[in-house]
PyMOL Python script that loads the backbone (N, CA, C, O; Angstrom):
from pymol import cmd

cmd.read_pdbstr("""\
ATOM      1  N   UNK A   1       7.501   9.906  -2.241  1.00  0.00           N
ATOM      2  CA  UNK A   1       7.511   8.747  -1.346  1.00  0.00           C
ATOM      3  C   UNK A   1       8.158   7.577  -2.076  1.00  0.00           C
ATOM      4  O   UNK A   1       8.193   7.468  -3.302  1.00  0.00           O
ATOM      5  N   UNK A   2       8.670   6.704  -1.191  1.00  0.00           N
ATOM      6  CA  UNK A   2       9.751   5.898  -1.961  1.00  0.00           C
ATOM      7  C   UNK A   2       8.917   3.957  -1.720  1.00  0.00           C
ATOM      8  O   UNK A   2       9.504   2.964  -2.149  1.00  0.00           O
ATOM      9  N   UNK A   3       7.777   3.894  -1.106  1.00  0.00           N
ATOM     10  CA  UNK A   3       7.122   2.746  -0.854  1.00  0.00           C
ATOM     11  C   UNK A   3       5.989   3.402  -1.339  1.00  0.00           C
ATOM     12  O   UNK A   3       5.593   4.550  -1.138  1.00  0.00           O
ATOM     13  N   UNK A   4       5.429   2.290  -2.159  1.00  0.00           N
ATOM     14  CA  UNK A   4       4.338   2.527  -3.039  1.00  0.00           C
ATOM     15  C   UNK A   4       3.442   0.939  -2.780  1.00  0.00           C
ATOM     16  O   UNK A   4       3.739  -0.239  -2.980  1.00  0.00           O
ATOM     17  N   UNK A   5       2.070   1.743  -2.168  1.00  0.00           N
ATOM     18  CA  UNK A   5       1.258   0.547  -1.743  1.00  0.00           C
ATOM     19  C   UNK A   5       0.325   0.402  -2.785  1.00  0.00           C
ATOM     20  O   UNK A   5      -0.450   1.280  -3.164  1.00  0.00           O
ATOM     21  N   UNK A   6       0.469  -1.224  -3.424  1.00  0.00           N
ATOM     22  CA  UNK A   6      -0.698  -1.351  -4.303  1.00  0.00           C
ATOM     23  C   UNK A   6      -1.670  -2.641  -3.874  1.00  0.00           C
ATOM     24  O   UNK A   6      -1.608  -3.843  -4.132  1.00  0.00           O
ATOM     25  N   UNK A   7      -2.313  -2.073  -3.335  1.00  0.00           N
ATOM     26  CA  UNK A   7      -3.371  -2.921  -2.343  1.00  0.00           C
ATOM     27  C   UNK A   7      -4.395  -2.763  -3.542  1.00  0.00           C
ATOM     28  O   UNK A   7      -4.760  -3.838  -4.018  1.00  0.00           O
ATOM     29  N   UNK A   8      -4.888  -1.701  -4.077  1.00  0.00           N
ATOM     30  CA  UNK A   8      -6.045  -1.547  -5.125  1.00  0.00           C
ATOM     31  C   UNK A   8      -5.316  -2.528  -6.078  1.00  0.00           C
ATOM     32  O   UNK A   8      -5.965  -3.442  -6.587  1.00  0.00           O
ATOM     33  N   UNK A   9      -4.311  -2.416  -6.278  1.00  0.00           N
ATOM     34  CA  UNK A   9      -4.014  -3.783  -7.748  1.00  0.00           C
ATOM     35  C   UNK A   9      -4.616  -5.253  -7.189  1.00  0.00           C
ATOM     36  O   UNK A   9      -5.110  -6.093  -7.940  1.00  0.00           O
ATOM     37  N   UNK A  10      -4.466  -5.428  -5.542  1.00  0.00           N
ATOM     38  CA  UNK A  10      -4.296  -6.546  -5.303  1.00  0.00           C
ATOM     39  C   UNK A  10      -5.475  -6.918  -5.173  1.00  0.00           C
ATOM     40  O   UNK A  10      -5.794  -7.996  -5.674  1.00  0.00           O
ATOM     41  N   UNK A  11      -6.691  -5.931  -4.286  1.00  0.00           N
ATOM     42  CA  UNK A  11      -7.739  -6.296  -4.432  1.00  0.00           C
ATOM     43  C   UNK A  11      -8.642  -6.332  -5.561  1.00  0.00           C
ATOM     44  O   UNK A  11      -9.646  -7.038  -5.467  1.00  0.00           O
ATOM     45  N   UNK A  12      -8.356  -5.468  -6.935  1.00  0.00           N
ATOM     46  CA  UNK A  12      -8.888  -5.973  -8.347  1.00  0.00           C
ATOM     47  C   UNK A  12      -8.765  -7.121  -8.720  1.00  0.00           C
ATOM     48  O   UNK A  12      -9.746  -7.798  -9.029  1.00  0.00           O
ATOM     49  N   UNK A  13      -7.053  -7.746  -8.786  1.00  0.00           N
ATOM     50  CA  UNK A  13      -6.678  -9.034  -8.932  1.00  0.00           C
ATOM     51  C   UNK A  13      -7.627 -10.140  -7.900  1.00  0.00           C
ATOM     52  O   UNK A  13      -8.020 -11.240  -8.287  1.00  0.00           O
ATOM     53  N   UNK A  14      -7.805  -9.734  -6.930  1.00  0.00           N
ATOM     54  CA  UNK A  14      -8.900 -10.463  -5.800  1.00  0.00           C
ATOM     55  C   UNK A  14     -10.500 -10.874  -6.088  1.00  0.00           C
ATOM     56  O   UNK A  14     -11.296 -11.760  -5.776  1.00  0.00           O
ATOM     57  N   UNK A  15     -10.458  -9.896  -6.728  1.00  0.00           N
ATOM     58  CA  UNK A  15     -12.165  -9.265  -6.899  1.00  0.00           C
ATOM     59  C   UNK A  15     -12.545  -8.951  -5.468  1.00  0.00           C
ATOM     60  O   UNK A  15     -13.396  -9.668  -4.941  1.00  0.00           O
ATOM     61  N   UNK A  16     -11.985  -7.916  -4.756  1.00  0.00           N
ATOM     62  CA  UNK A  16     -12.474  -7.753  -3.171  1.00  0.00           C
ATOM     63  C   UNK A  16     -12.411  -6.681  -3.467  1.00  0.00           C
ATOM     64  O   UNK A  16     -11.613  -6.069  -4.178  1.00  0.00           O
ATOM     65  N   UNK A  17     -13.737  -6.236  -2.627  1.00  0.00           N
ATOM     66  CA  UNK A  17     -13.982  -4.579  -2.385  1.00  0.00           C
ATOM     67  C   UNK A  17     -13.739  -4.553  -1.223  1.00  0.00           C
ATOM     68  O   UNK A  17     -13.712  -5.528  -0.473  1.00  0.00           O
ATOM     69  N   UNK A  18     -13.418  -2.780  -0.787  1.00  0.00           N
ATOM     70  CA  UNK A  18     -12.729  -2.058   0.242  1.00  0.00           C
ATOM     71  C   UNK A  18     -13.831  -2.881   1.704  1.00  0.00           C
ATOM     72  O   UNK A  18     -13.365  -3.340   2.747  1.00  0.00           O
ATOM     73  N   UNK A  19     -15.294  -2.843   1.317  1.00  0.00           N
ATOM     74  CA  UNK A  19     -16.165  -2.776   2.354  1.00  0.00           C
ATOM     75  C   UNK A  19     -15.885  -4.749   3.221  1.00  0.00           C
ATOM     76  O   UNK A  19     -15.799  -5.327   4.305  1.00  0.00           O
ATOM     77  N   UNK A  20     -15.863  -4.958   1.860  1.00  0.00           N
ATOM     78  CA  UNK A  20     -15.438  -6.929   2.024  1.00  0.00           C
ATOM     79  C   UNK A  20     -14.119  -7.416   2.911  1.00  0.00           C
ATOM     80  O   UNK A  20     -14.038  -8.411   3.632  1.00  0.00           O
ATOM     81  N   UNK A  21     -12.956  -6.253   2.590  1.00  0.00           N
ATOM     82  CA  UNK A  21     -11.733  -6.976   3.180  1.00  0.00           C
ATOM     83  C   UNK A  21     -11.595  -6.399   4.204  1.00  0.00           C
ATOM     84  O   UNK A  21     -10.983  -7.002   5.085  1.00  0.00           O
ATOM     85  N   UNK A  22     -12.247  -4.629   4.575  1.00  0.00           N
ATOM     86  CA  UNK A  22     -12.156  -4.603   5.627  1.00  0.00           C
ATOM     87  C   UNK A  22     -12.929  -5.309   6.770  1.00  0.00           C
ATOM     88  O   UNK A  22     -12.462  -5.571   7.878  1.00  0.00           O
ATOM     89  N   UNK A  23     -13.619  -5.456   6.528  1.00  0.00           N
ATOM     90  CA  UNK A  23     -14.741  -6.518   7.169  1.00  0.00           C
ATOM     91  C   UNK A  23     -14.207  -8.082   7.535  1.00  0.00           C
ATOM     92  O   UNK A  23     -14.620  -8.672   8.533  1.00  0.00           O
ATOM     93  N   UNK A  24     -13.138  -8.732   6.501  1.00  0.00           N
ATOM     94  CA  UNK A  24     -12.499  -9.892   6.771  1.00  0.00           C
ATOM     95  C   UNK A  24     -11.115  -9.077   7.347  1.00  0.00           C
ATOM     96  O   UNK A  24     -10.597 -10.078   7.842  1.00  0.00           O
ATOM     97  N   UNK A  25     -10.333  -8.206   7.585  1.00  0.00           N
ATOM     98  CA  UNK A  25      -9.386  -8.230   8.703  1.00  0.00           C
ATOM     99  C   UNK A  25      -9.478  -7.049   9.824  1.00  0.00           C
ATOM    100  O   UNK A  25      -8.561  -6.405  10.333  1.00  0.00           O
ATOM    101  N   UNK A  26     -11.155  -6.962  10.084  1.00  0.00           N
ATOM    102  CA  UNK A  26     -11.276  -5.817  10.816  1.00  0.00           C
ATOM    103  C   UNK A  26     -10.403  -4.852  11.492  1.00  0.00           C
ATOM    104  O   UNK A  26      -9.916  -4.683  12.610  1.00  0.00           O
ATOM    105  N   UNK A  27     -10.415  -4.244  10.248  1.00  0.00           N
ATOM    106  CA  UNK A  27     -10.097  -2.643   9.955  1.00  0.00           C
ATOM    107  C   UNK A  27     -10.955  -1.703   9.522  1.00  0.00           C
ATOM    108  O   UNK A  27     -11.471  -1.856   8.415  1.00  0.00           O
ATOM    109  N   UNK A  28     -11.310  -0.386  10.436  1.00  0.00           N
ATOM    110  CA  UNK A  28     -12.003   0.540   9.765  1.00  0.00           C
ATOM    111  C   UNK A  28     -12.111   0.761   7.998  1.00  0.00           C
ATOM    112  O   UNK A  28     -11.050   0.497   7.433  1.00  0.00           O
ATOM    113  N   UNK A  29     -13.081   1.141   7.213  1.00  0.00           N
ATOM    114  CA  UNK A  29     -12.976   1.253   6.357  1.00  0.00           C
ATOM    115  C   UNK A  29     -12.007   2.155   5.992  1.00  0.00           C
ATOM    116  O   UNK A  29     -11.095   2.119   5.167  1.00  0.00           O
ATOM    117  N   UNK A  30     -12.637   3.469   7.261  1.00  0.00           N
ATOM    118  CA  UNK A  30     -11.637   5.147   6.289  1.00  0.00           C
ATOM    119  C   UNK A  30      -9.792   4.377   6.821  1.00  0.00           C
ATOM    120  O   UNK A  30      -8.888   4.963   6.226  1.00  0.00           O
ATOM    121  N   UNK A  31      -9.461   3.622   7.464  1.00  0.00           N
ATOM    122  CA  UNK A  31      -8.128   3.359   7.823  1.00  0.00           C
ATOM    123  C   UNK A  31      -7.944   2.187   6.465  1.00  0.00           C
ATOM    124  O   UNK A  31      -6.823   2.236   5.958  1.00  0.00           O
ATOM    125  N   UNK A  32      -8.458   1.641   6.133  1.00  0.00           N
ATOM    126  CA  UNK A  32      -8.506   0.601   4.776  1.00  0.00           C
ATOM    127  C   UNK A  32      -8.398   1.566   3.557  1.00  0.00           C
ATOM    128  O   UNK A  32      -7.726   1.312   2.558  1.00  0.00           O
ATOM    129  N   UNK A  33      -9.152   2.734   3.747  1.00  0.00           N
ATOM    130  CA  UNK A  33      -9.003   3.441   2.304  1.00  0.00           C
ATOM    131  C   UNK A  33      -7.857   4.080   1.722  1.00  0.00           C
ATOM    132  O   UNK A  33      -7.300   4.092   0.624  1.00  0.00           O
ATOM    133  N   UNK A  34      -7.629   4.862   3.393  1.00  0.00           N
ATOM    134  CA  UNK A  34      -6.142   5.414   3.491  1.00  0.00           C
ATOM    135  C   UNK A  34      -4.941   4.642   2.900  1.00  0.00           C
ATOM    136  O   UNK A  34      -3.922   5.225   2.527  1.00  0.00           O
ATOM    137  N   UNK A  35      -5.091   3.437   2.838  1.00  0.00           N
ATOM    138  CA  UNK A  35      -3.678   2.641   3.112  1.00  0.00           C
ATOM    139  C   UNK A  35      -4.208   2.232   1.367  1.00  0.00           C
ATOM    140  O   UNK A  35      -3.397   2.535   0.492  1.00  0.00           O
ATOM    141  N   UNK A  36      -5.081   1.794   1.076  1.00  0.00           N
ATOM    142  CA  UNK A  36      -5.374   1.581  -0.897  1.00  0.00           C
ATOM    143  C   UNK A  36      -5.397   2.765  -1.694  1.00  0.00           C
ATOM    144  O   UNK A  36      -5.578   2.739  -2.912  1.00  0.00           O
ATOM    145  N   UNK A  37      -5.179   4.012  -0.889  1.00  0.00           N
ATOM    146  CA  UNK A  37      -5.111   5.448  -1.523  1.00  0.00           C
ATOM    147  C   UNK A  37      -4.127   5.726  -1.525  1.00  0.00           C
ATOM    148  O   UNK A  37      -3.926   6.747  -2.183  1.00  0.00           O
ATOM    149  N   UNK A  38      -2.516   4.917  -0.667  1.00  0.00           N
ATOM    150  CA  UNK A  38      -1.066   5.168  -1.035  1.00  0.00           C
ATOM    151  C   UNK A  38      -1.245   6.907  -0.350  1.00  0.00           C
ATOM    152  O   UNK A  38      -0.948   7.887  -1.032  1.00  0.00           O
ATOM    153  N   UNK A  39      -1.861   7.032   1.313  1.00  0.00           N
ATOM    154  CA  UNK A  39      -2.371   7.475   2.023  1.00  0.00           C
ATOM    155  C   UNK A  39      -1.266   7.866   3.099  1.00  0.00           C
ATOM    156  O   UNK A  39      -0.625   8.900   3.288  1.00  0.00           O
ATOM    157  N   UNK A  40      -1.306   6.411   3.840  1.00  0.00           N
ATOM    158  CA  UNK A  40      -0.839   5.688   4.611  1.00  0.00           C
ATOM    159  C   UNK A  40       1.007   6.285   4.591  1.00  0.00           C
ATOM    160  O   UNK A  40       1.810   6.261   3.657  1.00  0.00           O
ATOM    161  N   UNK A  41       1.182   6.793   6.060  1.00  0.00           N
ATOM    162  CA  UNK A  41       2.323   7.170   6.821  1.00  0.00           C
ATOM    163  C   UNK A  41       3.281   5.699   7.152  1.00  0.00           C
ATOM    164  O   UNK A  41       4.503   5.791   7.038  1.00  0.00           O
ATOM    165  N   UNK A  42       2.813   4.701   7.459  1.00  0.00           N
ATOM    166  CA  UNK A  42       3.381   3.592   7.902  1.00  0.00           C
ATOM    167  C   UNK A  42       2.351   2.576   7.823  1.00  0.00           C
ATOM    168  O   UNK A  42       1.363   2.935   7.183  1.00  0.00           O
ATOM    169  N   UNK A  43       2.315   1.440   8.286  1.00  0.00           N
ATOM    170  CA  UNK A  43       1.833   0.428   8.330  1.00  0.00           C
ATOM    171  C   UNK A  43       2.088  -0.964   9.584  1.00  0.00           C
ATOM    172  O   UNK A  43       3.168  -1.501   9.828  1.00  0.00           O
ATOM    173  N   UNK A  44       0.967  -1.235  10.114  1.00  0.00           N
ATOM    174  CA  UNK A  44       1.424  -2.442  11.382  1.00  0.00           C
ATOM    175  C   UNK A  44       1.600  -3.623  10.859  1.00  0.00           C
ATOM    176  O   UNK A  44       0.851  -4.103  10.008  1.00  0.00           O
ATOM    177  N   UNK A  45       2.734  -4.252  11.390  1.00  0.00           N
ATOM    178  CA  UNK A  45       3.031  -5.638  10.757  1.00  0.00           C
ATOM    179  C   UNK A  45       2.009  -6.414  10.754  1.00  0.00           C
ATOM    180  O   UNK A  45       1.948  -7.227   9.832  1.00  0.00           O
ATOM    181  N   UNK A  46       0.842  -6.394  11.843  1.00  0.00           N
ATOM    182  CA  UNK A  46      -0.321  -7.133  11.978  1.00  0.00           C
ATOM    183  C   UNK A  46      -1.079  -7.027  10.645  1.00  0.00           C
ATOM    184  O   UNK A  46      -1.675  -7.905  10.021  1.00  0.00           O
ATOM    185  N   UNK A  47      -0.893  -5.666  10.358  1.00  0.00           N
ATOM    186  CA  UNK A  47      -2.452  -5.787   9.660  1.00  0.00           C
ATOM    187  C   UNK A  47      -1.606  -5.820   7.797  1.00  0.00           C
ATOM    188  O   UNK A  47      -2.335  -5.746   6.808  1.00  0.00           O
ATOM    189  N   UNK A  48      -0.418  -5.911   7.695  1.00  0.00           N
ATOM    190  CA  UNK A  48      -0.098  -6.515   6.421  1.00  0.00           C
ATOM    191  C   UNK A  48      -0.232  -7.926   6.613  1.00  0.00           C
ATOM    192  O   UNK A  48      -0.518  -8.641   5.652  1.00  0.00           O
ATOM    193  N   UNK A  49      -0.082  -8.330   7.587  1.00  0.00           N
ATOM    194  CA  UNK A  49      -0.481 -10.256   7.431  1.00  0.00           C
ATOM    195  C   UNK A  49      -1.862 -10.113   7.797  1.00  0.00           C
ATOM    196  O   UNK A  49      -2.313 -11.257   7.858  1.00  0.00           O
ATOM    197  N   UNK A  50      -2.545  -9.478   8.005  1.00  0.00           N
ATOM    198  CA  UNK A  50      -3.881 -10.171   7.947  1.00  0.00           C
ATOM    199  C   UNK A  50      -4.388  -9.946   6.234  1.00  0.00           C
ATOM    200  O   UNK A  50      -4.885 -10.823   5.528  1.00  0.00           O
ATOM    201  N   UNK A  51      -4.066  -8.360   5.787  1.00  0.00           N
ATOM    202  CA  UNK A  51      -4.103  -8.087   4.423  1.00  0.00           C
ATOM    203  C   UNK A  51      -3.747  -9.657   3.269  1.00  0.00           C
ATOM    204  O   UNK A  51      -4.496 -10.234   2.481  1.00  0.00           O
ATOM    205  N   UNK A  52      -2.156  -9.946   3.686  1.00  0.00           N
ATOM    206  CA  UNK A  52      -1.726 -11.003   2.753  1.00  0.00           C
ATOM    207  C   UNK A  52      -2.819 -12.105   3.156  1.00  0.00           C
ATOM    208  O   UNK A  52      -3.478 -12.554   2.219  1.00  0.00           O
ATOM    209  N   UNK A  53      -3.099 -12.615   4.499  1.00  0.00           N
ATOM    210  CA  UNK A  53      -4.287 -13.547   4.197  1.00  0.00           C
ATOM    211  C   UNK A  53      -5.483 -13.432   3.360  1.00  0.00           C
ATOM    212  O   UNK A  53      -5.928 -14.211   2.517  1.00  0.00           O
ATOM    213  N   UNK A  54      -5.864 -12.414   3.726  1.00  0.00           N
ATOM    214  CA  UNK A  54      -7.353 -12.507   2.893  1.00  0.00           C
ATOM    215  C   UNK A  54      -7.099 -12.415   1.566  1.00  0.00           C
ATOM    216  O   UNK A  54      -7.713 -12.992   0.669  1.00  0.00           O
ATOM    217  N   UNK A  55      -5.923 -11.471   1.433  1.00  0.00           N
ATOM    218  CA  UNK A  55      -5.670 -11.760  -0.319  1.00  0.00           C
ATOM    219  C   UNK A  55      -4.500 -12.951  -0.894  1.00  0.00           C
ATOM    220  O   UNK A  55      -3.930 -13.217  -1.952  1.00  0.00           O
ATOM    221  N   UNK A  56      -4.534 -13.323   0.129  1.00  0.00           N
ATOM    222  CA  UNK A  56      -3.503 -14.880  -0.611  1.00  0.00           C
ATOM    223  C   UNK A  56      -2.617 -14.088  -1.184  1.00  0.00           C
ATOM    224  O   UNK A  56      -2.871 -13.970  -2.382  1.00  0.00           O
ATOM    225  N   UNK A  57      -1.466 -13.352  -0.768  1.00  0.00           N
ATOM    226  CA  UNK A  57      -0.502 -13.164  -1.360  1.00  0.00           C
ATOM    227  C   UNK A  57       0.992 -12.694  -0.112  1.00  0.00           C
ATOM    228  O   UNK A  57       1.268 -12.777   1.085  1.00  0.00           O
ATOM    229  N   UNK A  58       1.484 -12.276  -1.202  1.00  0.00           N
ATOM    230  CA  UNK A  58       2.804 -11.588  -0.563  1.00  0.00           C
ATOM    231  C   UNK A  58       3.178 -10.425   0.351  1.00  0.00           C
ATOM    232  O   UNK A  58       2.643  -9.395  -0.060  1.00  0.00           O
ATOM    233  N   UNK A  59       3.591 -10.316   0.971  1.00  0.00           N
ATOM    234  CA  UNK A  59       4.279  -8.844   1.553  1.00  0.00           C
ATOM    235  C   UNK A  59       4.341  -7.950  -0.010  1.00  0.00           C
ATOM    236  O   UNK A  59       3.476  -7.127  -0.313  1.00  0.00           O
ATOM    237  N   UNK A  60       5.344  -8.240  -0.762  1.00  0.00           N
ATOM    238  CA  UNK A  60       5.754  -8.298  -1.852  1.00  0.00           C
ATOM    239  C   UNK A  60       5.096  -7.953  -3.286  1.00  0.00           C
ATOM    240  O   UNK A  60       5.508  -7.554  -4.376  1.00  0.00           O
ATOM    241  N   UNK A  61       3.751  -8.348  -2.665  1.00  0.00           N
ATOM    242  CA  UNK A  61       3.054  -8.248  -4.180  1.00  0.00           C
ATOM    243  C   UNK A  61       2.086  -6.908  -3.698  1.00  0.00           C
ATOM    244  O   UNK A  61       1.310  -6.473  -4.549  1.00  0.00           O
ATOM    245  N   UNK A  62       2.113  -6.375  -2.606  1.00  0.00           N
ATOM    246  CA  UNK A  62       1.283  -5.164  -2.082  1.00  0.00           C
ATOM    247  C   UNK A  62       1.968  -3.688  -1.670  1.00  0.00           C
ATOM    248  O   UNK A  62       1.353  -2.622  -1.705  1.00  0.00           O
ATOM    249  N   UNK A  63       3.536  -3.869  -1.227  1.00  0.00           N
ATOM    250  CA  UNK A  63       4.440  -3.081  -0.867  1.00  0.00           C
ATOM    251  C   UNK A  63       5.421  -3.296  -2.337  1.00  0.00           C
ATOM    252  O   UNK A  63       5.850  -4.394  -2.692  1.00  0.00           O
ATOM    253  N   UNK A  64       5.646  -2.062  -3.040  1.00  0.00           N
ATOM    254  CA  UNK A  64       6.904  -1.794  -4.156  1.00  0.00           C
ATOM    255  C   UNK A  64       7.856  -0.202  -3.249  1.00  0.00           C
ATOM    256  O   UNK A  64       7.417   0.736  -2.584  1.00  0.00           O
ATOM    257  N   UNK A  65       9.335  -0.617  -3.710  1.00  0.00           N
ATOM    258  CA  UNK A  65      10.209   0.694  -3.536  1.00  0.00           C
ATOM    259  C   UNK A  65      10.410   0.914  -4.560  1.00  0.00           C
ATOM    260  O   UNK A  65      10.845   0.134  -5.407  1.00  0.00           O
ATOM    261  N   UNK A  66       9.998   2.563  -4.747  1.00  0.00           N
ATOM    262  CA  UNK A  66      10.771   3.277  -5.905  1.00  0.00           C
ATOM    263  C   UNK A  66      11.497   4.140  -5.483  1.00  0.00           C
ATOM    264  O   UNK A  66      11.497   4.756  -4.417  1.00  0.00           O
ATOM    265  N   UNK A  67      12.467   4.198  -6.813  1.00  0.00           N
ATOM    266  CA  UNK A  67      13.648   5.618  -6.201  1.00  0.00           C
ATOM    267  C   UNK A  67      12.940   6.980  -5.963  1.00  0.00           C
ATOM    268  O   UNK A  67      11.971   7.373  -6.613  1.00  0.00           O
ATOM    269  N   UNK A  68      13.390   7.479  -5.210  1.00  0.00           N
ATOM    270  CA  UNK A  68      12.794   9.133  -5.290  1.00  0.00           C
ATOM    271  C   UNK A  68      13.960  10.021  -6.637  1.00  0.00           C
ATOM    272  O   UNK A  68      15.127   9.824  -6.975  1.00  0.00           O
ATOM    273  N   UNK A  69      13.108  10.808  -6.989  1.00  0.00           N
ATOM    274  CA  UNK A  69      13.971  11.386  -8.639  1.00  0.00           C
ATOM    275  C   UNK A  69      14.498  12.080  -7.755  1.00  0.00           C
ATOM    276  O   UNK A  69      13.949  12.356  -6.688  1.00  0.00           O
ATOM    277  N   UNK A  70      16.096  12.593  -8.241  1.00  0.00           N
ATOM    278  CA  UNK A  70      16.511  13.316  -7.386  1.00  0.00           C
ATOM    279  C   UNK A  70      16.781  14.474  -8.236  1.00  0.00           C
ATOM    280  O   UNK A  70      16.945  14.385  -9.453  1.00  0.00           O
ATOM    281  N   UNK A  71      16.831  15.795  -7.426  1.00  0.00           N
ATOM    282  CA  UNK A  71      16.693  17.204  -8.098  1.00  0.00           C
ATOM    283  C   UNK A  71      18.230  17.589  -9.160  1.00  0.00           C
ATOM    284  O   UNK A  71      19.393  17.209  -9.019  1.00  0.00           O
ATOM    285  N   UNK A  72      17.666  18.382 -10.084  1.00  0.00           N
ATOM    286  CA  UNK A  72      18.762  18.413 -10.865  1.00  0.00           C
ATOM    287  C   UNK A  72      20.264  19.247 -10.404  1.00  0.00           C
ATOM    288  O   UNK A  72      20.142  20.346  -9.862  1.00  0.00           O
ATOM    289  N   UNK A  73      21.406  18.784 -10.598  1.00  0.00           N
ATOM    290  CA  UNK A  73      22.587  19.260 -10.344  1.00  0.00           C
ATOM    291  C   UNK A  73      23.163  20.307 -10.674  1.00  0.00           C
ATOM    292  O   UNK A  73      23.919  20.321 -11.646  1.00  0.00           O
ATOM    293  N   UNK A  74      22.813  21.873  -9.605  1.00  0.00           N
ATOM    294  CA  UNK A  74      23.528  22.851 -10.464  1.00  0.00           C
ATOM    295  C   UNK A  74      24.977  22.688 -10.756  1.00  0.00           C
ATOM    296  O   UNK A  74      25.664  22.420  -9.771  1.00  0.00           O
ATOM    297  N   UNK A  75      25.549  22.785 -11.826  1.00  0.00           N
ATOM    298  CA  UNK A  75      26.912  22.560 -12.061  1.00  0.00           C
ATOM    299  C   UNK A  75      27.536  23.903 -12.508  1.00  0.00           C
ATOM    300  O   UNK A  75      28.705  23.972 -12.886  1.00  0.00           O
ATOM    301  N   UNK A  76      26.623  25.075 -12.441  1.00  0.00           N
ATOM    302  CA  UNK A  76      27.331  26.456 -12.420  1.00  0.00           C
ATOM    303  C   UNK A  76      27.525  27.199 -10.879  1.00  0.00           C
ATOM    304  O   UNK A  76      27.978  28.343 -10.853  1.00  0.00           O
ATOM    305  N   UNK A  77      27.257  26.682  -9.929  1.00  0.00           N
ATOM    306  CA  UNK A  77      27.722  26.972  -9.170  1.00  0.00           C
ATOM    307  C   UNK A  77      26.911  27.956  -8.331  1.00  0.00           C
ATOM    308  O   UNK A  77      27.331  28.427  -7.274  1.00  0.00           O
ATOM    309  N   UNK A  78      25.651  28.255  -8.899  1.00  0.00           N
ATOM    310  CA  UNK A  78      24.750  29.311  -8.284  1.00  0.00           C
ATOM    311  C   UNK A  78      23.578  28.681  -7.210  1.00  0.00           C
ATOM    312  O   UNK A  78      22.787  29.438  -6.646  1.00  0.00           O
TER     313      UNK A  78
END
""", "prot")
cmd.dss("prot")
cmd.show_as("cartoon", "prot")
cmd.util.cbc("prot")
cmd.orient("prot")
């Protein structure tokens, strides 16, 4: 996967537990866990701005892209 959610960094940096923030942007917990377990298929624009509210931060500081490694190059031809 090439988006890497670090919501657990953000809520350590927070001091907020899973049960606390879902509770401040009512969201199920198991749908809160999914998405801090780098779980998560997609994400609603809603509920990353309610996320960045309660944690005072960024789009940015919760969503990272990494490259996907890409497989090695047969160069013999098989």
């Amino acid at each position: 996967m090439a988006i890497i959610i670090n919501l657990d960094v953000m809520m350590a940096m927070r001091k907020k537990g899973l049960t606390e923030l879902a509770g401040e942007i009512d969201i199920t917990l198991a749908n809160l866990s999914i998405l801090k377990n780098n779980k998560a298929k997609a994400v609603r624009l809603s509920t990353l701005n309610e996320i960045c509210k309660a944690l005072e931060c960024q789009p940015g500081d919760i969503l990272q892209y990494v490259e996907d490694e890409e497989s090695p190059v047969d160069t013999d031809g098989e």
